[in-house]
N, CA, C, O and CB atoms as a CASP TS submission, in Angstrom:
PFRMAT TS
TARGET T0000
AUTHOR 0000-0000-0000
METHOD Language model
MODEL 1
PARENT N/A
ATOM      1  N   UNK     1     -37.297 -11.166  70.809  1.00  0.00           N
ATOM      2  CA  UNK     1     -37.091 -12.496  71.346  1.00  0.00           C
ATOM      3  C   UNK     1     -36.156 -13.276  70.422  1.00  0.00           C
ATOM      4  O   UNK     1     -36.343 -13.303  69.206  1.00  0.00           O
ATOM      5  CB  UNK     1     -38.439 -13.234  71.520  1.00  0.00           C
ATOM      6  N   UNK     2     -35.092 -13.945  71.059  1.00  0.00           N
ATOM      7  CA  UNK     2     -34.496 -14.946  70.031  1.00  0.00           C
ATOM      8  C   UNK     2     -34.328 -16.041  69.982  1.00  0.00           C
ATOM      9  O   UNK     2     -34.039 -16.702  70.979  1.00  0.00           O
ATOM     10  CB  UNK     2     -33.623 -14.840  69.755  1.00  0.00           C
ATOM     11  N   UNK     3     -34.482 -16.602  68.634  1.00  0.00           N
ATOM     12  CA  UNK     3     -35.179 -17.502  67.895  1.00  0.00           C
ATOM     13  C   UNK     3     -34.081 -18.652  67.901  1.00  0.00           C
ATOM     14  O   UNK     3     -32.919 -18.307  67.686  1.00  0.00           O
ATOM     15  CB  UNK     3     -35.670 -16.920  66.429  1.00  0.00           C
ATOM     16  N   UNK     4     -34.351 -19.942  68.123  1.00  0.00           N
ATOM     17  CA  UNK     4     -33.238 -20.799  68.434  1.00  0.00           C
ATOM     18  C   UNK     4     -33.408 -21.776  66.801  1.00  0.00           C
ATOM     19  O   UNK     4     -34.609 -21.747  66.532  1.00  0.00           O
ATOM     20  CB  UNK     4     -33.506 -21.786  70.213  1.00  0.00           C
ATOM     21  N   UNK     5     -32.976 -22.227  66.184  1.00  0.00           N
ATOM     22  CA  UNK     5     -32.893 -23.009  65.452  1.00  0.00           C
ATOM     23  C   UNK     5     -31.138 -23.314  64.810  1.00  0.00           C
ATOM     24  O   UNK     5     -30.152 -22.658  65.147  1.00  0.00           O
ATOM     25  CB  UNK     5     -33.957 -22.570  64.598  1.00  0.00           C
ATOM     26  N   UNK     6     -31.158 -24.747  63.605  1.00  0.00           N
ATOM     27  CA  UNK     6     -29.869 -24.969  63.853  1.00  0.00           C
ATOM     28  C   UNK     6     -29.607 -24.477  62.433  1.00  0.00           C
ATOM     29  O   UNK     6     -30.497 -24.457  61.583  1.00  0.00           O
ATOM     30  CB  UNK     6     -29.392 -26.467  64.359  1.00  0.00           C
ATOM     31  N   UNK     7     -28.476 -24.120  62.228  1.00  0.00           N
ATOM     32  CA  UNK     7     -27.733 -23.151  60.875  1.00  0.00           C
ATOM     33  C   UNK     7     -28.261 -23.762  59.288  1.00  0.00           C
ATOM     34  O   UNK     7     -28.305 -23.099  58.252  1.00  0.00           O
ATOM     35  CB  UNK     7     -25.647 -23.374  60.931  1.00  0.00           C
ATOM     36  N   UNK     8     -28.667 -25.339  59.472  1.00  0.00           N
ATOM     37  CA  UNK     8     -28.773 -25.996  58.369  1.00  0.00           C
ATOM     38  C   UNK     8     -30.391 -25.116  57.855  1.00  0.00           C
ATOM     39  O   UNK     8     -30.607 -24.566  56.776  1.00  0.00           O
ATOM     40  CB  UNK     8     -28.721 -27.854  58.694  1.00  0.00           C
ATOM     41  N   UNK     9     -31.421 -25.257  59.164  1.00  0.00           N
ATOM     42  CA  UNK     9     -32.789 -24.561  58.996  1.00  0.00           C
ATOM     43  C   UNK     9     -32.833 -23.592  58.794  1.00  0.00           C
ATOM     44  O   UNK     9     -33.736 -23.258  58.027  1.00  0.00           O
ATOM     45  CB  UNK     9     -33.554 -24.533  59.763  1.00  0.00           C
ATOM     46  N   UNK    10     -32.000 -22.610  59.278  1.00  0.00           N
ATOM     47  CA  UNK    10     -31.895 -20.909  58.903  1.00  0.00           C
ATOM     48  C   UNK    10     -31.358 -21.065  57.616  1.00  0.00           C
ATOM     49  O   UNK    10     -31.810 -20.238  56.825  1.00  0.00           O
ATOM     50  CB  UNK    10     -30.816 -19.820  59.928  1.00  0.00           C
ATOM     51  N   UNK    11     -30.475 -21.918  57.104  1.00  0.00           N
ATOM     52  CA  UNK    11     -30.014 -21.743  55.718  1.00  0.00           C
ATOM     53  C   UNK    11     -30.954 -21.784  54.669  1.00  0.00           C
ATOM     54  O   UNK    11     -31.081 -20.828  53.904  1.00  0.00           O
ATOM     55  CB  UNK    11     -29.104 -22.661  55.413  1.00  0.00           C
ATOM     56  N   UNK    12     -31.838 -23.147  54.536  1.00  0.00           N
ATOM     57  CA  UNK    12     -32.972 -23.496  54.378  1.00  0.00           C
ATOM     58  C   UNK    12     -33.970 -22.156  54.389  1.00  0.00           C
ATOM     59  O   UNK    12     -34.426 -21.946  53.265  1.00  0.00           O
ATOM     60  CB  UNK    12     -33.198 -24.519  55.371  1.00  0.00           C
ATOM     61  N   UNK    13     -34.343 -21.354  55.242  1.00  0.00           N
ATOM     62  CA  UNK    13     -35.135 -20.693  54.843  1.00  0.00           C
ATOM     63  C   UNK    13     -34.890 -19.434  54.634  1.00  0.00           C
ATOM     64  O   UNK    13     -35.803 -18.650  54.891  1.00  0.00           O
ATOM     65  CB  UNK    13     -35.929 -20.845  55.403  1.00  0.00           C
ATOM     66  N   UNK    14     -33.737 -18.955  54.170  1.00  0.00           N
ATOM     67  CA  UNK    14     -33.518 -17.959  53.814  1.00  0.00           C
ATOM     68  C   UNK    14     -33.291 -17.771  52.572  1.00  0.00           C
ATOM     69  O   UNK    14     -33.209 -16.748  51.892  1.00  0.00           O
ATOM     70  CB  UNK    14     -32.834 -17.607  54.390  1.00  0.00           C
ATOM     71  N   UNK    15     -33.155 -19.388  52.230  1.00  0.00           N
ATOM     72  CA  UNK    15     -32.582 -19.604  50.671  1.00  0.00           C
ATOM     73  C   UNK    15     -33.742 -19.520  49.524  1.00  0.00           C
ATOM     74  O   UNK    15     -33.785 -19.496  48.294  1.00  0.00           O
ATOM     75  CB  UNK    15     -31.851 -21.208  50.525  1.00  0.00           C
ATOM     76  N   UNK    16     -34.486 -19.494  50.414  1.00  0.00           N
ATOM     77  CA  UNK    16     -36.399 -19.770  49.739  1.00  0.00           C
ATOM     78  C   UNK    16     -36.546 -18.586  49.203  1.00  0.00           C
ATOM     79  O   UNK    16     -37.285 -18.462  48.226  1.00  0.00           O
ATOM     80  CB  UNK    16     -37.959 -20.027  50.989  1.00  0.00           C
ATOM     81  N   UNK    17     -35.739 -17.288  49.847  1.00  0.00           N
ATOM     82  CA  UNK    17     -36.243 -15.783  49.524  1.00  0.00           C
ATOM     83  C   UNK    17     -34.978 -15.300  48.739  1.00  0.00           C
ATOM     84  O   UNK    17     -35.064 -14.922  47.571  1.00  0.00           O
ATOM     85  CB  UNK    17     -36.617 -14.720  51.016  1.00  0.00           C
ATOM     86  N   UNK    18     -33.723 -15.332  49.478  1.00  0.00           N
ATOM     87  CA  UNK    18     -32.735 -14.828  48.759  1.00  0.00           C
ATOM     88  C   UNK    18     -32.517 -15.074  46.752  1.00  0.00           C
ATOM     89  O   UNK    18     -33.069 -15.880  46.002  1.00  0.00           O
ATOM     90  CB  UNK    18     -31.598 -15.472  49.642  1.00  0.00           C
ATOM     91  N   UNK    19     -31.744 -14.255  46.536  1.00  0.00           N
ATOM     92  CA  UNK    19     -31.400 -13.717  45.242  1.00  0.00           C
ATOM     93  C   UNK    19     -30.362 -14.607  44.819  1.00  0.00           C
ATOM     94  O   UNK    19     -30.507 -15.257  43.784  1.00  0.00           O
ATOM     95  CB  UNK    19     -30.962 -12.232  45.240  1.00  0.00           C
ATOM     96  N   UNK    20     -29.259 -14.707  45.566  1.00  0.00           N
ATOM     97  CA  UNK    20     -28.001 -15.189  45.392  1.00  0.00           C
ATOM     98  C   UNK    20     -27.198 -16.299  46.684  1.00  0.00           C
ATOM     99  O   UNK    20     -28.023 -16.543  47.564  1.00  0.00           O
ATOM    100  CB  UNK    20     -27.245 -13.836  45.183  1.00  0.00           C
ATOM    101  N   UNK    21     -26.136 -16.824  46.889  1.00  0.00           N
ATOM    102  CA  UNK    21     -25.498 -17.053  48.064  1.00  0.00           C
ATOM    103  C   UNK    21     -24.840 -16.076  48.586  1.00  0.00           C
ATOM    104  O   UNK    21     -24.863 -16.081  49.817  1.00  0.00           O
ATOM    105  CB  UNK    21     -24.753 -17.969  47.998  1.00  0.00           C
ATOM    106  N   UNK    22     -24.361 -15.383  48.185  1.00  0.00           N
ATOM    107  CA  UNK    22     -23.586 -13.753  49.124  1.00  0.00           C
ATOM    108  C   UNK    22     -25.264 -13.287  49.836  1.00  0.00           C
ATOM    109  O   UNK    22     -25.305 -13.375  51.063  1.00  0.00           O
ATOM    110  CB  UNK    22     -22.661 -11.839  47.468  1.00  0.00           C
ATOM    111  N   UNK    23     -26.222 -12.945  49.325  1.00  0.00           N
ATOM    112  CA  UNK    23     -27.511 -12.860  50.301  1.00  0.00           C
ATOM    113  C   UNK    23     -27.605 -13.539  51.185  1.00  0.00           C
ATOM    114  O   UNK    23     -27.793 -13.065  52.305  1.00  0.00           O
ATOM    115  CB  UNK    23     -28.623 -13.055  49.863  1.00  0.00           C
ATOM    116  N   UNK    24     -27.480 -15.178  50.923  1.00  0.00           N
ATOM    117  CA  UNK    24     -28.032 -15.821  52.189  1.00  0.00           C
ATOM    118  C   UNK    24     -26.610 -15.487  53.201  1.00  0.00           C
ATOM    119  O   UNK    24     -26.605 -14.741  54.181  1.00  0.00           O
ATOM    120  CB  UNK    24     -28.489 -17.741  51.935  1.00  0.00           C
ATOM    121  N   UNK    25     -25.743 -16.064  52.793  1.00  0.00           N
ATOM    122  CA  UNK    25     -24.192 -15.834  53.691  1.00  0.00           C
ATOM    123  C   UNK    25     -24.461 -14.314  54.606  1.00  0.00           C
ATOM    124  O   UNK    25     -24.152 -14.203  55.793  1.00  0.00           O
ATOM    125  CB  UNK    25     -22.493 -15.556  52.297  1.00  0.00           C
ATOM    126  N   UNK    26     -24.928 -13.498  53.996  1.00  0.00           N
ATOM    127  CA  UNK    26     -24.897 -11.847  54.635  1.00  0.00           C
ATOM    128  C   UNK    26     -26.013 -12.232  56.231  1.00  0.00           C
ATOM    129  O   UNK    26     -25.998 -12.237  57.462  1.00  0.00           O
ATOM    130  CB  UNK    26     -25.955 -10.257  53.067  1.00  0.00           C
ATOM    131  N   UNK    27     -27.080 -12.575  54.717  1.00  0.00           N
ATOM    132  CA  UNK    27     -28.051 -12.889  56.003  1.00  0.00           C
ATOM    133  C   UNK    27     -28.440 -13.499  57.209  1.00  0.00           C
ATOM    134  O   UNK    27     -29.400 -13.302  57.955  1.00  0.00           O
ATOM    135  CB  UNK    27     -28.629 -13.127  55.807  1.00  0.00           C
ATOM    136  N   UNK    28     -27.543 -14.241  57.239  1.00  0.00           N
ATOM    137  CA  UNK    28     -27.319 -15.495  58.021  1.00  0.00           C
ATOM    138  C   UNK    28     -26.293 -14.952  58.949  1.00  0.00           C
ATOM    139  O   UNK    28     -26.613 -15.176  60.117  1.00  0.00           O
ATOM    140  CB  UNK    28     -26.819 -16.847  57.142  1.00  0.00           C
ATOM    141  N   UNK    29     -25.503 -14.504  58.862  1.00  0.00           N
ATOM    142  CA  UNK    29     -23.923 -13.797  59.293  1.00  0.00           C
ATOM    143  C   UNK    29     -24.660 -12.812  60.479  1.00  0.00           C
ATOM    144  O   UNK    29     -24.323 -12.870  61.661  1.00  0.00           O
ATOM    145  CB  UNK    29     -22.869 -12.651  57.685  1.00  0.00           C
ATOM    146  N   UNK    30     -25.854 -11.786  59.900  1.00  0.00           N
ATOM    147  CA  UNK    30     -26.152 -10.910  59.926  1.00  0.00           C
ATOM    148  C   UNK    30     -27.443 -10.907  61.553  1.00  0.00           C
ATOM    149  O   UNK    30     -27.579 -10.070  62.445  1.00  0.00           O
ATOM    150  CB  UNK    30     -26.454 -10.676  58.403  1.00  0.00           C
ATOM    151  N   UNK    31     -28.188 -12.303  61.290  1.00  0.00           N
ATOM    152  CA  UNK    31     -29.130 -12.675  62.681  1.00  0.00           C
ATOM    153  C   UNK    31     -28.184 -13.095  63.431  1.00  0.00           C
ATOM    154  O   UNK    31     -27.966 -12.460  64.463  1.00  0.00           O
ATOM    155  CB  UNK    31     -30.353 -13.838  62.630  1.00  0.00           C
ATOM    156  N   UNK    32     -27.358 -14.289  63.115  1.00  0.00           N
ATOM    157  CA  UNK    32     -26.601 -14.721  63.752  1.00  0.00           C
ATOM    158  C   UNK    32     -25.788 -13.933  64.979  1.00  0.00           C
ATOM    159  O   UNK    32     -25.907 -14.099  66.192  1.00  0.00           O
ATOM    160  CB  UNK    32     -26.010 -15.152  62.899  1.00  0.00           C
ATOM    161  N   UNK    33     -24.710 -12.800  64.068  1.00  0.00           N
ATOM    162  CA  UNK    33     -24.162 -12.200  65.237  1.00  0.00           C
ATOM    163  C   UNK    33     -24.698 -10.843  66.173  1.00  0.00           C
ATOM    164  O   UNK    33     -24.146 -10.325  67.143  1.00  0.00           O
ATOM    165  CB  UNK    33     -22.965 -11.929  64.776  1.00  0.00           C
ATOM    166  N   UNK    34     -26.031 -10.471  65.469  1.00  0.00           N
ATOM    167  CA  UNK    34     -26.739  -9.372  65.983  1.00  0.00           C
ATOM    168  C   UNK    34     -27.210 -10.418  67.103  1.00  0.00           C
ATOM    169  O   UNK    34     -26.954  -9.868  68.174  1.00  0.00           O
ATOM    170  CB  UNK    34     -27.917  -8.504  64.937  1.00  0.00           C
ATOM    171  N   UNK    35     -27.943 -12.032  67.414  1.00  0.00           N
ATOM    172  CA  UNK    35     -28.070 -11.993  68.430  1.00  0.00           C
ATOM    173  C   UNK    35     -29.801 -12.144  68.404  1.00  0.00           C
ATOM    174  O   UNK    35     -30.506 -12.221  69.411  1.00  0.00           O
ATOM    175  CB  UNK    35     -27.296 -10.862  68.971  1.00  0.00           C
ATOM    176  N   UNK    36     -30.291 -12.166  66.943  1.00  0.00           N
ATOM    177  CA  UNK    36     -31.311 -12.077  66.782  1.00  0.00           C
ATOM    178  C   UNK    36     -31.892 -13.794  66.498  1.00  0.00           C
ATOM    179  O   UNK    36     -33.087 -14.019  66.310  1.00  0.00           O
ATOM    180  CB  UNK    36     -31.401 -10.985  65.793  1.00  0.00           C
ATOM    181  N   UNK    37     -30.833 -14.910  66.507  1.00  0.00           N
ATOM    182  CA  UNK    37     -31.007 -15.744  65.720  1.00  0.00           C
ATOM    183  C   UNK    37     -30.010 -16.445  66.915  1.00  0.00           C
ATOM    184  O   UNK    37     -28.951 -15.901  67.228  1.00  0.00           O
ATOM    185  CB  UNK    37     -30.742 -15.502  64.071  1.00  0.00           C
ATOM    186  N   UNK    38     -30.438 -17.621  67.500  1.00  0.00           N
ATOM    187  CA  UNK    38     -29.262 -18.032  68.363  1.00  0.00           C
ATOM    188  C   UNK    38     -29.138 -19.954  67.708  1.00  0.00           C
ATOM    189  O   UNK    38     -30.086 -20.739  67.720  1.00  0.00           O
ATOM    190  CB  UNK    38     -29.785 -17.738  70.495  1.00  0.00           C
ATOM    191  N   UNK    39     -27.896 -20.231  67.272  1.00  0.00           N
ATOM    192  CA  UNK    39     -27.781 -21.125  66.544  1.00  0.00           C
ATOM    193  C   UNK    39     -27.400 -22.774  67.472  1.00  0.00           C
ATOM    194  O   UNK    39     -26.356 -22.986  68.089  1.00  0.00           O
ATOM    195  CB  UNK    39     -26.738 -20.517  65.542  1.00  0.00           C
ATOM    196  N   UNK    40     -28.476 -23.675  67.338  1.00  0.00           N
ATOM    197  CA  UNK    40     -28.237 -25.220  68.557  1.00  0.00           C
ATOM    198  C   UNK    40     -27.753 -25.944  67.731  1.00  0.00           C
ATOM    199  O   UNK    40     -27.192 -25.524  66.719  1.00  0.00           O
ATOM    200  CB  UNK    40     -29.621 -26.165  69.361  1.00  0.00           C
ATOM    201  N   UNK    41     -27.871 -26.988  67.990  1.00  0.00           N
ATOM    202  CA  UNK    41     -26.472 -28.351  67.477  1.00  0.00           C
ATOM    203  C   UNK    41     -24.938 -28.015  67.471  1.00  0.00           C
ATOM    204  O   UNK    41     -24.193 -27.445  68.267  1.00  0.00           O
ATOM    205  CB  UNK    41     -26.611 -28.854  65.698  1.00  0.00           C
ATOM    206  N   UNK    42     -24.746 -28.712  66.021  1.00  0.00           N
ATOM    207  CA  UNK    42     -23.331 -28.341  66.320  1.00  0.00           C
ATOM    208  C   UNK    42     -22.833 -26.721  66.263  1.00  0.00           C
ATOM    209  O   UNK    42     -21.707 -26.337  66.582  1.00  0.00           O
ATOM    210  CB  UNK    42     -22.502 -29.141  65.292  1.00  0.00           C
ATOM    211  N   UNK    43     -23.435 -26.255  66.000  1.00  0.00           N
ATOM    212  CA  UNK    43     -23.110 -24.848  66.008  1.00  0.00           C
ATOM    213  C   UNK    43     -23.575 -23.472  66.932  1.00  0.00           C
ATOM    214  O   UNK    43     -23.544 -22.251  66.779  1.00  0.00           O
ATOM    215  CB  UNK    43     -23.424 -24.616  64.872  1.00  0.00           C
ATOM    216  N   UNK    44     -23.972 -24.329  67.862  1.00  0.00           N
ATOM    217  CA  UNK    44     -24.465 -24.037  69.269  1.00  0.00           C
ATOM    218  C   UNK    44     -23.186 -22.940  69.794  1.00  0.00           C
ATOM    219  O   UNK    44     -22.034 -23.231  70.115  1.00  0.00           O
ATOM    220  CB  UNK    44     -24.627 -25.665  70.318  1.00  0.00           C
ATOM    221  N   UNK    45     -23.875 -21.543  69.746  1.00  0.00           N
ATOM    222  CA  UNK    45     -23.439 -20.498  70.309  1.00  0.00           C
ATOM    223  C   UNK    45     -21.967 -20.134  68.931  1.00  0.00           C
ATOM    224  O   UNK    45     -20.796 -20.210  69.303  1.00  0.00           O
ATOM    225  CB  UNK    45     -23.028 -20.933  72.178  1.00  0.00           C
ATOM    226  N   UNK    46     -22.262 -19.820  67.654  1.00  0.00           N
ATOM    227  CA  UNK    46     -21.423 -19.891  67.104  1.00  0.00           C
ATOM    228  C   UNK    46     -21.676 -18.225  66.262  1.00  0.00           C
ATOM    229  O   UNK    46     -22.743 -17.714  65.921  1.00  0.00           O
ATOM    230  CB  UNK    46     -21.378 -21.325  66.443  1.00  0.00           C
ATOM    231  N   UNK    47     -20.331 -17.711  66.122  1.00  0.00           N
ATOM    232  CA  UNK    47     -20.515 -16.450  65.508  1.00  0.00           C
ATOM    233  C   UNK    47     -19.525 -16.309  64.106  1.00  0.00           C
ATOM    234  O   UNK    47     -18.383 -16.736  63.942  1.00  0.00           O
ATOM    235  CB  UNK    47     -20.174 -15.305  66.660  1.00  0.00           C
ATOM    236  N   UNK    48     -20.223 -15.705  63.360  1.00  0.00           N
ATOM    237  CA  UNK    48     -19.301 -15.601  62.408  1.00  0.00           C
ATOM    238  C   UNK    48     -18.251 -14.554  61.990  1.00  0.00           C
ATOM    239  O   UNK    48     -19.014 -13.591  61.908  1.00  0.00           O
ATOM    240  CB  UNK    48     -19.900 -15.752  61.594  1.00  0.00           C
ATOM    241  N   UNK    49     -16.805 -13.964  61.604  1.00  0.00           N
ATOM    242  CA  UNK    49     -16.217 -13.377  61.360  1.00  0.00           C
ATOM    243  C   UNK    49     -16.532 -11.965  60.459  1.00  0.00           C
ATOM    244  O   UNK    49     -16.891 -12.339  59.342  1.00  0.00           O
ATOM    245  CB  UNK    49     -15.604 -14.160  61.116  1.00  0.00           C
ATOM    246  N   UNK    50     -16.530 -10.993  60.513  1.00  0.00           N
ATOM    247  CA  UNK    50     -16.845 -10.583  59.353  1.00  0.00           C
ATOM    248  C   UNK    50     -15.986 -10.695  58.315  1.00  0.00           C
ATOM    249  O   UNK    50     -14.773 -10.549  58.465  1.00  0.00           O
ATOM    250  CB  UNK    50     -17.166  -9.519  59.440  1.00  0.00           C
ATOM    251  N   UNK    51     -16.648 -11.014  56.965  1.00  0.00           N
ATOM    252  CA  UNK    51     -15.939 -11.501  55.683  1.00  0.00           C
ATOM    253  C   UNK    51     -15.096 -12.653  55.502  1.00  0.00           C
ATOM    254  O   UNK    51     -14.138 -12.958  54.792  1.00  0.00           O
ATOM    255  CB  UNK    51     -15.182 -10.599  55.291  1.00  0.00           C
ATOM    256  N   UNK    52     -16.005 -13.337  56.667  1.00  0.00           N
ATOM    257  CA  UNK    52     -15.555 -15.311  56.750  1.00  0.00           C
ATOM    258  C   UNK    52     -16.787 -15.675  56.205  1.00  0.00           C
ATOM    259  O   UNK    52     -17.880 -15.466  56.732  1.00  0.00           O
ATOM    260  CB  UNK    52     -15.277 -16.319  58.604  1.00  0.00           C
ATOM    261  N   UNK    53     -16.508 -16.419  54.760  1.00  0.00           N
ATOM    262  CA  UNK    53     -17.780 -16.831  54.516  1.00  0.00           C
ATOM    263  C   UNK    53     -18.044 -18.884  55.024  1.00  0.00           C
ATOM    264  O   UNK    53     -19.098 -19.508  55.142  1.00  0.00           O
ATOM    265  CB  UNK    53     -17.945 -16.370  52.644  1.00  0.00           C
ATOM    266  N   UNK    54     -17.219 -19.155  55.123  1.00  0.00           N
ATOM    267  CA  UNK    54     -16.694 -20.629  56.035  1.00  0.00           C
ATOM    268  C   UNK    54     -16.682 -20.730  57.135  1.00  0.00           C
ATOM    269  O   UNK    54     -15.714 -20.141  57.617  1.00  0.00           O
ATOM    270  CB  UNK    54     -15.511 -21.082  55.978  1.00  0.00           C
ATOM    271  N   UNK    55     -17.729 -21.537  58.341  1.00  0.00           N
ATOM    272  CA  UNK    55     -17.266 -21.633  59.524  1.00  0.00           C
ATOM    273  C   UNK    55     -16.060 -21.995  59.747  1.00  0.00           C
ATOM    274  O   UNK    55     -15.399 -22.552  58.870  1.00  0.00           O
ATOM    275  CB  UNK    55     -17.893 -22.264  60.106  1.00  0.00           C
ATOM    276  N   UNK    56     -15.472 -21.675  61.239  1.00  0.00           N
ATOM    277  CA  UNK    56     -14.034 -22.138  61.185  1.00  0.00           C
ATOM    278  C   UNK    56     -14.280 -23.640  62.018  1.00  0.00           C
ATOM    279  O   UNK    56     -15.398 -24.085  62.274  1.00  0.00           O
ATOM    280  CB  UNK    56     -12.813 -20.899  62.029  1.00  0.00           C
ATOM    281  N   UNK    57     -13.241 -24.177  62.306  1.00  0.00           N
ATOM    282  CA  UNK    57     -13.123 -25.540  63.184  1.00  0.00           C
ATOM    283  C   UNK    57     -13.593 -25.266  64.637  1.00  0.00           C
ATOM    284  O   UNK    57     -13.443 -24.124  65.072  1.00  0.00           O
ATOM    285  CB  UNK    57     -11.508 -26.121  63.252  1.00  0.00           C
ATOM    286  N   UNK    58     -14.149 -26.220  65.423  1.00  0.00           N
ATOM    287  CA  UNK    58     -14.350 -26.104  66.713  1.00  0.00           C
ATOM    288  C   UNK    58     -13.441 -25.323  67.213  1.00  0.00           C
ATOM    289  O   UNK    58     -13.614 -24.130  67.464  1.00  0.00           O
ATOM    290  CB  UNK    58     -14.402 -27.204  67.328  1.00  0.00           C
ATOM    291  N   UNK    59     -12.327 -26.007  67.401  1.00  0.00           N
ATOM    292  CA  UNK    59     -10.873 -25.402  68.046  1.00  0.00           C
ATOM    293  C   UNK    59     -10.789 -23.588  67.788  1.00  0.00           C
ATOM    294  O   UNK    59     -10.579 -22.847  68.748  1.00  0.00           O
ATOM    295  CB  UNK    59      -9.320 -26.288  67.045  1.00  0.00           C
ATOM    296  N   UNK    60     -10.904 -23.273  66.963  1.00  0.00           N
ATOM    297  CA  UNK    60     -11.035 -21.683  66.431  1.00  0.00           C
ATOM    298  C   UNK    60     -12.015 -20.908  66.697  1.00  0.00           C
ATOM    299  O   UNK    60     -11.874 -19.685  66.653  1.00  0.00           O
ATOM    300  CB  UNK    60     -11.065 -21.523  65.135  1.00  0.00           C
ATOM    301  N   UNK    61     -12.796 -21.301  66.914  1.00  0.00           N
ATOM    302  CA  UNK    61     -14.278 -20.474  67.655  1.00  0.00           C
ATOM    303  C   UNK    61     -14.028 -19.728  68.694  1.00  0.00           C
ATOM    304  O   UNK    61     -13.263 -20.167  69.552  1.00  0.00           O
ATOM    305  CB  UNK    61     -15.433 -21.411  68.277  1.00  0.00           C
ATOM    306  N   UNK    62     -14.607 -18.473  68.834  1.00  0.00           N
ATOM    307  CA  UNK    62     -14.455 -17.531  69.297  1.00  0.00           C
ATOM    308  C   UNK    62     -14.496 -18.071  71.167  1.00  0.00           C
ATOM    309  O   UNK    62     -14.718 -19.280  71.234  1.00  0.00           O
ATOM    310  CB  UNK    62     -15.518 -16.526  68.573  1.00  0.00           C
ATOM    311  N   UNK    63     -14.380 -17.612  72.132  1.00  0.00           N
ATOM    312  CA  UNK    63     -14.267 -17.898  73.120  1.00  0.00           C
ATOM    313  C   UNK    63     -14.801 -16.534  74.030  1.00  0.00           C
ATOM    314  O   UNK    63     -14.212 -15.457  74.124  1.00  0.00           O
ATOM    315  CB  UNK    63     -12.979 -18.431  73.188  1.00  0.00           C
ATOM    316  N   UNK    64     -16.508 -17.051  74.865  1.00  0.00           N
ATOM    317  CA  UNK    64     -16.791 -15.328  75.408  1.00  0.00           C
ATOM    318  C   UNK    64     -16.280 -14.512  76.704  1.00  0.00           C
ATOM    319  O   UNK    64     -16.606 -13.335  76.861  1.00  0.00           O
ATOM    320  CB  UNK    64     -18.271 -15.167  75.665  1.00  0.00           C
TER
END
């Protein structure tokens, strides 16, 4: 089942466990575009690049 919350809260709790920021960034990258993790607010339906560690601008977002 996937889990809706917004990128700031997934950051937040991944940061509680992770080691480093390349962990959380992986991890986050990692629910996100598997599909396991579906991201609301402003980042509502947003995927990340692989080896983009920066969201990009609205305008640049992927298009499905």
């Amino acid at each position: 089942m996937t889990r809706n919350i917004t990128l700031l809260d997934l950051v937040c709790e991944i940061s509680r466990e992770a080691r480093s920021e390349a962990e959380v960034i992986s991890r986050v990258s990692s629910l996100v575009n598997s599909g396991r993790v579906r991201l609301v607010g402003i980042f509502r339906d947003f995927r990340f690049d692989n080896g983009v560690s920066a969201p990009r601008a609205r305008s640049e977002r992927r298009v499905r």
